[in-house]
C-alpha positions in Angstrom: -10.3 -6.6 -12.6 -10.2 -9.8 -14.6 -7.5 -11.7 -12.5 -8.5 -11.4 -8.7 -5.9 -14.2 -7.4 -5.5 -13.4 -3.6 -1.9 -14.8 -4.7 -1.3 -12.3 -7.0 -1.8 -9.3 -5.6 -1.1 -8.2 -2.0 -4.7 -8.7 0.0 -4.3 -4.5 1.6 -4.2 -3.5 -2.5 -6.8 -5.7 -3.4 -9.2 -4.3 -0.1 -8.2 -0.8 -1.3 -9.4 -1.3 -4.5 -12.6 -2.6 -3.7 -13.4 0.3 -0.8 -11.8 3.2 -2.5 -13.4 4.6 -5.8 -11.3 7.5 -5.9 -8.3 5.5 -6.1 -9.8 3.2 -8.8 -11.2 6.4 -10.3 -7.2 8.0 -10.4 -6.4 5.2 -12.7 -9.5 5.8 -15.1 -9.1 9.5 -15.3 -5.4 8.6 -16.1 -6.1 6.4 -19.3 -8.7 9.0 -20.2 -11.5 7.3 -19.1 -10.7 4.2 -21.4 -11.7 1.2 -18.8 -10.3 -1.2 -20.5 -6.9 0.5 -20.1 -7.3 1.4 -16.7 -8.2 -2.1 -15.9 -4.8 -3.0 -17.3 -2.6 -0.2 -15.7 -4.1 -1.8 -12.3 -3.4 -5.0 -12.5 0.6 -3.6 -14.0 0.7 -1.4 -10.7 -1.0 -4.2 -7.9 1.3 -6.7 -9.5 4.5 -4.3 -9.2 3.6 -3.2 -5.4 3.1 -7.0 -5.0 6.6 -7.9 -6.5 8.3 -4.9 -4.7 6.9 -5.4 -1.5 5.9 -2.4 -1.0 3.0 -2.3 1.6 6.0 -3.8 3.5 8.1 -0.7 2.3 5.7 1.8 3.7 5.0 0.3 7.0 8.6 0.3 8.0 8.7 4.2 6.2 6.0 5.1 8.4 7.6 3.4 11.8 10.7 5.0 10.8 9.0 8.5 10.8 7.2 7.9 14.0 10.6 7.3 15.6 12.2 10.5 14.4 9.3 12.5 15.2 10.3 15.4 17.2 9.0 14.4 21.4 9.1 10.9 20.7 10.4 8.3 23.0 13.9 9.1 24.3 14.7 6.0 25.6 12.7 2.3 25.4 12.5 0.1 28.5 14.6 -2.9 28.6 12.9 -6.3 28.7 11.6 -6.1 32.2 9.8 -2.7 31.8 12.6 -1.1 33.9 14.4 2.2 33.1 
């Protein structure tokens, strides 16, 4: 990417697109491998998830899921670890 500003982009984006080449390949296969396009589309999308928040999104999405898991905990102790 031609812009790497760590305040730009969220760092977890940023750390996925340097470990994961399938998701770096996703955008490349999408703009027919044009890289020059792809490149842009990447930095459109980081910058979009970075506005949005949306690492943040997903974290409380996934907590949210955990806690209406089927056989989850019924009940959470009060401050002093009592029931």
């Amino acid at each position: 990417m031609t812009d790497v500003n760590p305040n730009k982009y969220d760092h977890r984006d940023l750390e996925r697109a340097s470990e994961s080449d399938s998701w770096v390949m996703h955008f490349i296969t999408h703009q027919k491998e044009n890289v020059e396009n792809a490149t842009k589309m990447m930095e459109t999308v980081l910058t979009w998830r970075k506005g949005f928040g949306i690492n943040g999104w997903l974290l409380l999405l996934s907590v949210w899921m955990l806690l209406s898991m089927p056989g989850r905990i019924s009940s959470w102790p009060d401050v002093e670890m009592n029931h």
